[in-house]
C-alpha positions in Angstrom: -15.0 -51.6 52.1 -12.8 -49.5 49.4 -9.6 -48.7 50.1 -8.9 -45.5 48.2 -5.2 -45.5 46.4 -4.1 -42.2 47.4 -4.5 -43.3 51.0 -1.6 -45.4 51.3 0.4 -42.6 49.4 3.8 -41.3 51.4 3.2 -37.3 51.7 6.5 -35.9 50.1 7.2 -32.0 50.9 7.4 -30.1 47.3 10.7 -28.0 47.7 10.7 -24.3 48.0 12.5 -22.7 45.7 14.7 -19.7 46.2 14.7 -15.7 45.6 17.7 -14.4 43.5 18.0 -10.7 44.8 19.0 -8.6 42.1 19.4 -5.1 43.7 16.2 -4.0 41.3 14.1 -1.7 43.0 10.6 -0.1 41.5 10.8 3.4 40.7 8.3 6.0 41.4 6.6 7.5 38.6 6.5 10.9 37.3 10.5 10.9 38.5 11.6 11.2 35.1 9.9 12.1 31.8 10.1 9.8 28.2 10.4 11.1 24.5 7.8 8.2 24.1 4.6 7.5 25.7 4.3 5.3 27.9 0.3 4.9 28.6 -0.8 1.6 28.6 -1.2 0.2 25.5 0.9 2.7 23.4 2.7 1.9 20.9 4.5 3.9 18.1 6.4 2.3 14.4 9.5 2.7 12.3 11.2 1.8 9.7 13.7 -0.9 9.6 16.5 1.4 8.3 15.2 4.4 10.9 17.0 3.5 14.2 14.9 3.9 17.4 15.8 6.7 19.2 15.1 7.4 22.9 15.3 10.1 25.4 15.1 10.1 28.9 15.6 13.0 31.3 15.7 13.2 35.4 15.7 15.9 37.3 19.2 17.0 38.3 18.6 16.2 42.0 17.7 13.1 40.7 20.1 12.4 38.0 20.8 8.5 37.2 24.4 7.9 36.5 23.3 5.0 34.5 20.4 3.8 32.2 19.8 1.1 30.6 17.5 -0.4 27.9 16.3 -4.0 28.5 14.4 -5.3 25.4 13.9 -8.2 22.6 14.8 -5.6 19.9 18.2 -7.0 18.9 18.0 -10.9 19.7 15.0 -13.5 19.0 11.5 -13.1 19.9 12.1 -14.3 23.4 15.5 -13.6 24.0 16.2 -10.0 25.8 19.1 -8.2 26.2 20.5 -4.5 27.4 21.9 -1.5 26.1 23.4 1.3 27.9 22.1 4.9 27.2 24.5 8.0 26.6 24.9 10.1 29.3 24.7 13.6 28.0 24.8 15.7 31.4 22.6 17.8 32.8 20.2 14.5 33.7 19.3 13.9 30.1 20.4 10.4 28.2 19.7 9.3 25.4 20.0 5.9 23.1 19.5 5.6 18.9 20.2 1.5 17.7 19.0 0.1 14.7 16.6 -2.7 14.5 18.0 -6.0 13.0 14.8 -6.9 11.6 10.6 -6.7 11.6 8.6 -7.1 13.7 7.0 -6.1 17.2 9.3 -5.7 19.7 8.8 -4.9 23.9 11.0 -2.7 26.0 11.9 -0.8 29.0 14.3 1.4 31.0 16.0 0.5 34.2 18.4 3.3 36.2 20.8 3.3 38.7 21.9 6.4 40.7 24.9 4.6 42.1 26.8 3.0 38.9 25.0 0.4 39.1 25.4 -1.2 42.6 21.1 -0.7 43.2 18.8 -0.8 40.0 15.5 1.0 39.5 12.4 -0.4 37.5 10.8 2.4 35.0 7.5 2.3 37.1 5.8 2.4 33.5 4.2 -0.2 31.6 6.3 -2.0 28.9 6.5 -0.1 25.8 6.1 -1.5 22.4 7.4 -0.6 18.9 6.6 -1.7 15.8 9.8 -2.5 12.9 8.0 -2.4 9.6 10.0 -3.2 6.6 11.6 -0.8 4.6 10.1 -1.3 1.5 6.6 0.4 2.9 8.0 3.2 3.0 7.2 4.3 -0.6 4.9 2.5 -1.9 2.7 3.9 -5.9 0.8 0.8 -6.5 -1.0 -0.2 -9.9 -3.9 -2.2 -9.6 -3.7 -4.7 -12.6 -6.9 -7.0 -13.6 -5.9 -10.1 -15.0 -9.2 -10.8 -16.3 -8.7 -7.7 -18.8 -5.3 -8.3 -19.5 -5.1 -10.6 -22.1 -2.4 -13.6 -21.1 0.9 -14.1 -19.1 2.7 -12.6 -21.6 0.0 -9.6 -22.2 1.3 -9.0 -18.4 4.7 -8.8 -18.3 4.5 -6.4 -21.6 1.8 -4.3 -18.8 4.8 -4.0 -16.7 7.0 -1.3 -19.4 3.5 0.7 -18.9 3.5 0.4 -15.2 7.2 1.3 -14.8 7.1 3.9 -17.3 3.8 5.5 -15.3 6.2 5.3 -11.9 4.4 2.8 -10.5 7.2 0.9 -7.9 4.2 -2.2 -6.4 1.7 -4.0 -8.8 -1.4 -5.3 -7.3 -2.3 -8.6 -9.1 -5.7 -9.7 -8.4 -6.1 -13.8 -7.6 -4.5 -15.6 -10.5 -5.6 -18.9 -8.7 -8.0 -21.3 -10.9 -11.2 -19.7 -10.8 -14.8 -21.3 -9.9 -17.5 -21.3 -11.8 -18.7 -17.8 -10.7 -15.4 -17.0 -12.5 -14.6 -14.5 -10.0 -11.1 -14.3 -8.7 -11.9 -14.2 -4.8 -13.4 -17.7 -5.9 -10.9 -20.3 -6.3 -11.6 -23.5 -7.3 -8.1 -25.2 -6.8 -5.9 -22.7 -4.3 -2.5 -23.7 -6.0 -2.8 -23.6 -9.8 -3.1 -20.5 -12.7 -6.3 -20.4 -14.2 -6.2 -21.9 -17.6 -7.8 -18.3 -19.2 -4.1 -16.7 -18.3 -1.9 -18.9 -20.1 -0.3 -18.3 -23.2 -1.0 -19.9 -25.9 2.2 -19.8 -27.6 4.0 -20.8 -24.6 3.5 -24.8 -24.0 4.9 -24.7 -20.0 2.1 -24.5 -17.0 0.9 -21.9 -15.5 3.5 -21.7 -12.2 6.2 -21.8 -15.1 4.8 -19.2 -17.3 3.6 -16.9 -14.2 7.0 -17.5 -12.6 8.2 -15.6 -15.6 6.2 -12.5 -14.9 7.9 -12.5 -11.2 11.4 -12.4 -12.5 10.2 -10.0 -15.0 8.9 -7.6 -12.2 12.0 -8.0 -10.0 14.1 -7.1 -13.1 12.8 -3.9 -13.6 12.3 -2.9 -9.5 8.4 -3.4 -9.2 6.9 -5.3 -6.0 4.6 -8.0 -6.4 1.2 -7.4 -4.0 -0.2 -11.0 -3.9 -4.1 -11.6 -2.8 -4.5 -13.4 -0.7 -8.1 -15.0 -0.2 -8.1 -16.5 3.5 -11.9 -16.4 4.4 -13.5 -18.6 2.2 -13.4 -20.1 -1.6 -15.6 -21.9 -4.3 -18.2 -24.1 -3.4 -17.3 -26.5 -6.1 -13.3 -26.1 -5.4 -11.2 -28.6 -4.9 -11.0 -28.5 -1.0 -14.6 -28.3 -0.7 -15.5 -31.5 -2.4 -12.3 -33.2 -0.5 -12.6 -32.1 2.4 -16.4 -30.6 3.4 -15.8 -30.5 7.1 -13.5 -27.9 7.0 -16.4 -25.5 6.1 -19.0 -24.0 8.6 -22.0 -26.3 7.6 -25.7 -25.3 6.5 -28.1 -27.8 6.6 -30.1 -25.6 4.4 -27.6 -25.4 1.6 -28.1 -28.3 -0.8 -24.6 -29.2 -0.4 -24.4 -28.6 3.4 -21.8 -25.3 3.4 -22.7 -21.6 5.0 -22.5 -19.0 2.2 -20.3 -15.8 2.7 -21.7 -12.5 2.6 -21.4 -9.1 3.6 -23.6 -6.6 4.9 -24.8 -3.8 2.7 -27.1 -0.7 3.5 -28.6 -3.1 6.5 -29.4 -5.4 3.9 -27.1 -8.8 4.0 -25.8 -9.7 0.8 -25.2 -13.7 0.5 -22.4 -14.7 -2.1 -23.9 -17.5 -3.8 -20.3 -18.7 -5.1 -18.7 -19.0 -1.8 -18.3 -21.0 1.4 -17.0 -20.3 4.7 -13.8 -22.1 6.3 -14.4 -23.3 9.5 -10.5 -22.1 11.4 -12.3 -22.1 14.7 -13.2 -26.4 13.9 -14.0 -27.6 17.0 -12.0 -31.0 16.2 -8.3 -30.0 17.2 -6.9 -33.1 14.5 -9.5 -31.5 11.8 -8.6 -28.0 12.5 -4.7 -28.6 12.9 -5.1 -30.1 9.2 -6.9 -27.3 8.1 -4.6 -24.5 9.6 -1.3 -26.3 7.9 -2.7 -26.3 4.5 -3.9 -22.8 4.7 -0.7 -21.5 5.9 1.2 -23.5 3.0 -1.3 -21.9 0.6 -0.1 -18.5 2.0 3.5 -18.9 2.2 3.0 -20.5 -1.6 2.1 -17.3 -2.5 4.6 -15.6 -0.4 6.9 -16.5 -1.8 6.9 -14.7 -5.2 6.1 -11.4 -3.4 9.0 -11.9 -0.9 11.0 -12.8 -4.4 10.1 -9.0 -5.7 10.4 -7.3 -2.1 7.0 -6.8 -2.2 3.8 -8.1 -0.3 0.9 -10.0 0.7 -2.7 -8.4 0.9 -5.3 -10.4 3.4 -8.9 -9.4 1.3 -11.6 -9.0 4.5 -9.7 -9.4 7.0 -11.8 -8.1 9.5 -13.9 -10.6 8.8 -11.2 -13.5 8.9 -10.4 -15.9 12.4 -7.7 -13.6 14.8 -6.3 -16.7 16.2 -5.6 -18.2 12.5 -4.3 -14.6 11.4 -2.0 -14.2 14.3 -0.2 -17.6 13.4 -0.2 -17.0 9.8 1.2 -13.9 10.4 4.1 -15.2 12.3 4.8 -18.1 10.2 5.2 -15.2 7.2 7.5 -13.0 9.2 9.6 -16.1 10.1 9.7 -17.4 6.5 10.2 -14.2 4.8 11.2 -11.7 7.4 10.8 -8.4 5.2 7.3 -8.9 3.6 5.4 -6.3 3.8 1.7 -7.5 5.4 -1.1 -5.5 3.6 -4.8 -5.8 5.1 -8.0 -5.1 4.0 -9.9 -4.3 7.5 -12.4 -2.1 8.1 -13.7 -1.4 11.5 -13.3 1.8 14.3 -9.8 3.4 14.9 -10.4 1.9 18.5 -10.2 -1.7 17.2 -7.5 -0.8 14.4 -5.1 0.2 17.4 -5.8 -2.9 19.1 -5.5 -4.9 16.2 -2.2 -3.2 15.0 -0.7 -3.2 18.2 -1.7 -7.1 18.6 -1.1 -8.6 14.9 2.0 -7.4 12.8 0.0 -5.3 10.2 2.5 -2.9 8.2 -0.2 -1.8 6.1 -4.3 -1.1 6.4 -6.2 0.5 3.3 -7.2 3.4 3.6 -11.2 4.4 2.7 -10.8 8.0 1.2 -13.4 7.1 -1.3 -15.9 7.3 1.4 -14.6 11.0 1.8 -15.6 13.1 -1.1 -15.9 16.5 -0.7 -13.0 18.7 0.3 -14.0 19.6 4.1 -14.2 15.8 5.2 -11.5 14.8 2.8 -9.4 17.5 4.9 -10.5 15.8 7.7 -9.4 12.3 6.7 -5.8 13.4 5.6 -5.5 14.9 9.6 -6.6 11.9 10.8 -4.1 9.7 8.7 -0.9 11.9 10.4 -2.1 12.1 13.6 -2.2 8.1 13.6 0.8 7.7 11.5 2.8 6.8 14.5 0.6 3.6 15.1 -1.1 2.9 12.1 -0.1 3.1 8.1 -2.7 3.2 5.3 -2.1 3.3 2.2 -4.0 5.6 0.2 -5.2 4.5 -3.9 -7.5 6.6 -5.6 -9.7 3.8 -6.0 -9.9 -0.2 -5.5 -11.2 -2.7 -7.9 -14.4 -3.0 -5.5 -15.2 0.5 -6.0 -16.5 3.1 -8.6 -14.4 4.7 -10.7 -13.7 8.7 -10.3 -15.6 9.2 -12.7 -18.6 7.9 -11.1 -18.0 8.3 -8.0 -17.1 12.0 -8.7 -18.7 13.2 -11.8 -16.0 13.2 -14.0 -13.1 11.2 -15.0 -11.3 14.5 -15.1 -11.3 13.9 -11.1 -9.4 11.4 -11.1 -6.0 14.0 -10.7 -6.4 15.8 -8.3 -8.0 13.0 -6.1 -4.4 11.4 -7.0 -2.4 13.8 -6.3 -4.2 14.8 -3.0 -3.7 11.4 -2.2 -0.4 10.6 -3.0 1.2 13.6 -1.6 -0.9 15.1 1.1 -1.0 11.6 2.9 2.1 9.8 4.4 3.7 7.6 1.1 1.7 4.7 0.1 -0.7 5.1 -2.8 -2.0 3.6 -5.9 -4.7 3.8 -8.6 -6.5 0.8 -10.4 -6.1 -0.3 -14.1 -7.7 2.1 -16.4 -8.2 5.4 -13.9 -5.3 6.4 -16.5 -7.3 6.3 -19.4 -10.2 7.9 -18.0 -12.4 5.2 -17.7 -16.0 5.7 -17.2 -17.0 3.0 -15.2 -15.2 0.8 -13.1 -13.9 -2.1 -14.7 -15.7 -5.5 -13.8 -12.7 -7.9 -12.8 -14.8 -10.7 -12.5 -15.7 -12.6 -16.0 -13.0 -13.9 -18.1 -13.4 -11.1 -21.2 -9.3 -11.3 -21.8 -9.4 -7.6 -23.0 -11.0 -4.6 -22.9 -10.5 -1.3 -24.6 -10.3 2.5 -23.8 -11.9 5.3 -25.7 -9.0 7.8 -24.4 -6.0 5.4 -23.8 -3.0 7.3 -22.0 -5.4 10.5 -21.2 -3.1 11.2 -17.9 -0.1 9.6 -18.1 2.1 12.3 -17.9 0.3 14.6 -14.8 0.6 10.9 -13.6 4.3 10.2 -14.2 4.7 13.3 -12.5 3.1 13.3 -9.6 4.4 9.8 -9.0 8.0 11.5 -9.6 7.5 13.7 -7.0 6.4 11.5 -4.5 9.7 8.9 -5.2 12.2 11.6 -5.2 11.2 14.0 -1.6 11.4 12.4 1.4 9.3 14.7 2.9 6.2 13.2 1.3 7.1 9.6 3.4 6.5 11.3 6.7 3.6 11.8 9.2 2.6 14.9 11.2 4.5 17.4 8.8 1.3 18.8 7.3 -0.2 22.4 8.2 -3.5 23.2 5.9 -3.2 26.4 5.0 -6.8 26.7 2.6 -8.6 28.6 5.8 -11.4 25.6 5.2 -12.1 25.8 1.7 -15.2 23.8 0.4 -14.1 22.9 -3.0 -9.8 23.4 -2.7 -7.3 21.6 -0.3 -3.8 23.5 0.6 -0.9 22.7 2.9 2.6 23.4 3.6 4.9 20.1 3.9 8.0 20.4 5.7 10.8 17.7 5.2 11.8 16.2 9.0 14.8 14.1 7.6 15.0 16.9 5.5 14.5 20.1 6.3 15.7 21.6 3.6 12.9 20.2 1.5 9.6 22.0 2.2 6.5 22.5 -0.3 3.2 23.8 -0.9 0.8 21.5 -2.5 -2.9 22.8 -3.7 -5.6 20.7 -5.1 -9.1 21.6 -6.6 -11.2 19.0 -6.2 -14.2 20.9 -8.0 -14.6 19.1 -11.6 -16.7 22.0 -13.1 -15.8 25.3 -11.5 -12.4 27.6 -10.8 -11.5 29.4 -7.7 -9.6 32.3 -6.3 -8.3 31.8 -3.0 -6.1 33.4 -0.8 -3.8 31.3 1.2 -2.0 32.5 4.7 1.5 31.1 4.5 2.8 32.5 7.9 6.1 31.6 8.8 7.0 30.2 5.3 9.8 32.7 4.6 11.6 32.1 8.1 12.4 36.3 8.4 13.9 36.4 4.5 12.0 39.0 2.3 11.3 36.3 -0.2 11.4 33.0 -1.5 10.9 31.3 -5.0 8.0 28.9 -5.7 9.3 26.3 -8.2 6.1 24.9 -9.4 7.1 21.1 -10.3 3.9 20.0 -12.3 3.8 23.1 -15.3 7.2 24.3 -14.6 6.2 27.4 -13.3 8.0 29.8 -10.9 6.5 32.9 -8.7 8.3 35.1 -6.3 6.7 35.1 -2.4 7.4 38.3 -0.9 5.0 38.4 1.8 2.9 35.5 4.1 -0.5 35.6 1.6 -0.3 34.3 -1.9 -3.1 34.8 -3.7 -4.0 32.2 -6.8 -6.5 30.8 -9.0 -7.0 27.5 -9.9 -8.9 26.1 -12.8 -11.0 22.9 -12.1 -8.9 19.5 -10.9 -6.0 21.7 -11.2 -3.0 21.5 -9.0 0.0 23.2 -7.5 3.2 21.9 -6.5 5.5 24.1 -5.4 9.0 23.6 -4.1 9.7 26.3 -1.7 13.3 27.5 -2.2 15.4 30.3 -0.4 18.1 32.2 -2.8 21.5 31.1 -1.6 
């Protein structure tokens, strides 16, 4: 017979722990209202340097004497405090602190009616907001190719051109060794310069000569946007033929590893050049490895943007491992606290609000491209205010993957006013790719290492470009969301709109675009409530440098094709 162990075990009573009564109550809802919402799920972003400013107001039968904000805003992740709200009278109270740093941060009100001897629960959910760093706030980015731009040195001469454009962010495509596809989102060894970028003259390695280039941009105020490729690499790299079982396997594949691929037009398009990492590895030692040298790889590369005050761009991240991200994420914003975190991720506003509320995303890219005619371009722009308090896109002309405006549009010519829509009509972060200056035909193929590559009309709008790019650096008003009203009555061919400054108020324009590459229109716009009860105002037009007098609420103009209209609305003192 067995005698089971257990049953000579002496039965000890677990001890019950005790309540500590803390005079907190739940309060109804609906007793009070919020300057924030507070459904479940929202969520709303600032900037570091904006403080966060909250209202709350109680009927005056039901006036709190005290309220309080408890919250993770001011300490570490997990350690909350409290701050008291100003009573202002009449059962409103209000609070304004500044964040001491990025990230997403939880919060919520309690009250008490009787200084403080019984405590009230908001009966809302938790409310979250999002500090993003201050350097998103203005972002003109330059897309520069490596592959076309001669060596090391080539670049950092690139960056007088940049600056002198008013271009405050480069974009630098992969710089790491290239596979034998030669294309830059194929890396063969994740921590070296490819040999094709190195000077010649200059007999230091690559990290020396490249480190260089990253003082040389911090010297003269430009960001560094590194790439960073997190989904897969070259078949023949150096981590694939040391360690092979950190890729999804395909027995079908000569050397065992799943290709990458995309869908296109219902058609799935397999990249030949690249395998899959496998973050989700079943193996917890195998997948622990994996995750640590990953993360490395990104903070490698960190490190030189963080340098500039720049950022980090995850390529396809919506098709990237959301447990991986989310730790990779954190480990940046511990190890470099004001990066800006820049993602390529396509997918439905639902899932981008889940996603941004979720992972600390500062920016998303924008898709105007896939906008092109006025009317749904119109559209977009609404779209990117209205979601401006949870979500910020930045807004380029074009990307390296796409065409350029002249072929995606017709005419190089279009590449203006598609900029200037862009960079003013949206909410402060833009950016063009190398070339859509000169006029460039076709897009410019960034993978191949040609060195060079030449333009039939070099420079051909630098200057509308230098000013438009002035514009946006110098008015606040052009950083904000939700201070557009389109004033074009629906126009299928122009785009109009009043902006008026919030910081600002003072500051106030109207901006008018023609997208139409072949044909000029009249159009009458209705500018009600522009003059604010004056007889007039003056229209400084900041492009041409021309000046009209407004004297009633229509303003009747025409503009010639890809012209555009910046004017500064200004009252006589």
């Amino acid at each position: 017979m067995t005698t089971l162990a257990h049953s000579k075990a002496t039965l000890v009573r677990r001890e019950i722990p005790p309540l500590k009564i803390h005079n907190m109550q739940i309060a109804r809802k609906g007793l009070h209202k919020h300057s924030w919402s507070t459904t479940p799920g929202a969520f709303f972003r600032i900037f570091k340097e904006d403080p966060l400013t909250l209202e709350v107001t109680f009927p005056e039968e039901n006036s709190s004497s005290r309220v309080m904000l408890h919250t993770n805003l001011l300490s570490g992740e997990d350690e909350w405090g409290e701050l008291e709200f100003r009573n202002n009278g009449s059962g409103n109270f209000s609070l304004s602190v500044k964040p001491r740093r990025c990230g997403i941060f939880l919060f919520k009100i309690k009250h008490s009616p009787d200084n403080g001897k019984t405590w009230y629960w908001d009966g809302c959910p938790v409310s979250k907001v999002i500090v993003d760093p201050e350097s998103a706030r203005d972002i003109r980015m330059y897309t520069l190719l490596p592959n076309v731009s001669g060596h090391i040195g080539d670049w950092m001469g690139a960056l007088d051109h940049i600056h002198d454009l008013g271009f405050n962010t480069v974009h630098l495509l992969p710089v790491t060794t290239m596979d034998y596809s030669e294309s830059p989102y194929a890396a063969a060894d994740l921590f070296s310069i490819d040999p094709s970028f190195l000077n010649p003259s200059d007999s230091r390695d690559g990290l020396d000569q490249f480190e260089d280039f990253v003082r040389a941009a911090r010297k003269k105020g430009i960001k560094l946007c590194v790439d960073l490729v997190l989904n897969h690499i070259g078949i023949s790299s150096k981590m694939a033929k040391c360690c092979p079982e950190w890729f999804v396997a395909d027995i079908n594949e000569p050397d065992g590893l799943l290709r990458a691929g995309c869908w296109h037009m219902n058609k799935w398009i397999k990249w030949e050049d690249l395998g899959i990492i496998q973050y989700d590895h079943p193996e917890p030692t195998m997948r622990q490895e994996l995750w640590t040298y990953m993360k490395q790889y990104a903070l490698f590369w960190a490190n030189y943007a963080a340098y500039t005050d720049g950022m980090v761009r995850f390529d396809n991240l919506h098709s990237g491992n959301r447990d991986f991200m989310a730790e990779l994420i954190r480990t940046l914003r511990s190890a470099y606290p004001d990066l800006i975190i820049h993602a390529e991720f396509f997918t439905d506003s639902n899932t981008l609000l889940k996603t941004s509320a979720k992972y600390e995303l500062n920016l998303l890219l924008a898709n105007p491209w896939e906008h092109p005619f006025a009317e749904l371009l119109r559209e977009y722009l609404r779209y990117l205010h209205e979601i401006s308090k949870n979500i910020r896109f930045l807004t380029p002309v074009t990307t390296h993957d796409t065409g350029a405006p002249a072929q995606l549009y017709g005419s190089p010519e279009a590449a203006v006013p598609r900029y200037f829509t862009l960079a003013l009509f949206a909410t402060g972060q833009t950016g063009m790719v190398q070339g859509t200056e000169h006029g460039v035909l076709e897009k410019i193929d960034f993978i191949g290492r040609m060195h060079s590559v030449s333009f039939p009309t070099p420079n051909r709008y630098n200057a509308l470009i230098r000013k438009i790019n002035q514009l946006l650096a110098n008015y606040d008003l052009f950083h904000e969301g939700g201070n557009i009203r389109f004033v074009d009555q629906g126009h299928g061919a122009i785009i109009a709109a009043i902006r008026e400054g919030r910081k600002n108020p003072a500051e106030r324009f109207l901006l008018v675009s023609n997208l139409d590459t072949v044909n000029p229109y009249k159009i009458k716009l209705e500018l009600s409530g522009v003059l604010q009860g004056k007889r007039c105002c003056r229209l400084n037009e900041m492009i041409k440098g021309d000046t009209l007098a407004l004297e009633s609420e229509t303003l009747e103009l025409e503009v010639e094709p890809c012209g555009i209209r910046a004017y500064q609305i200004i009252f006589q003192q």
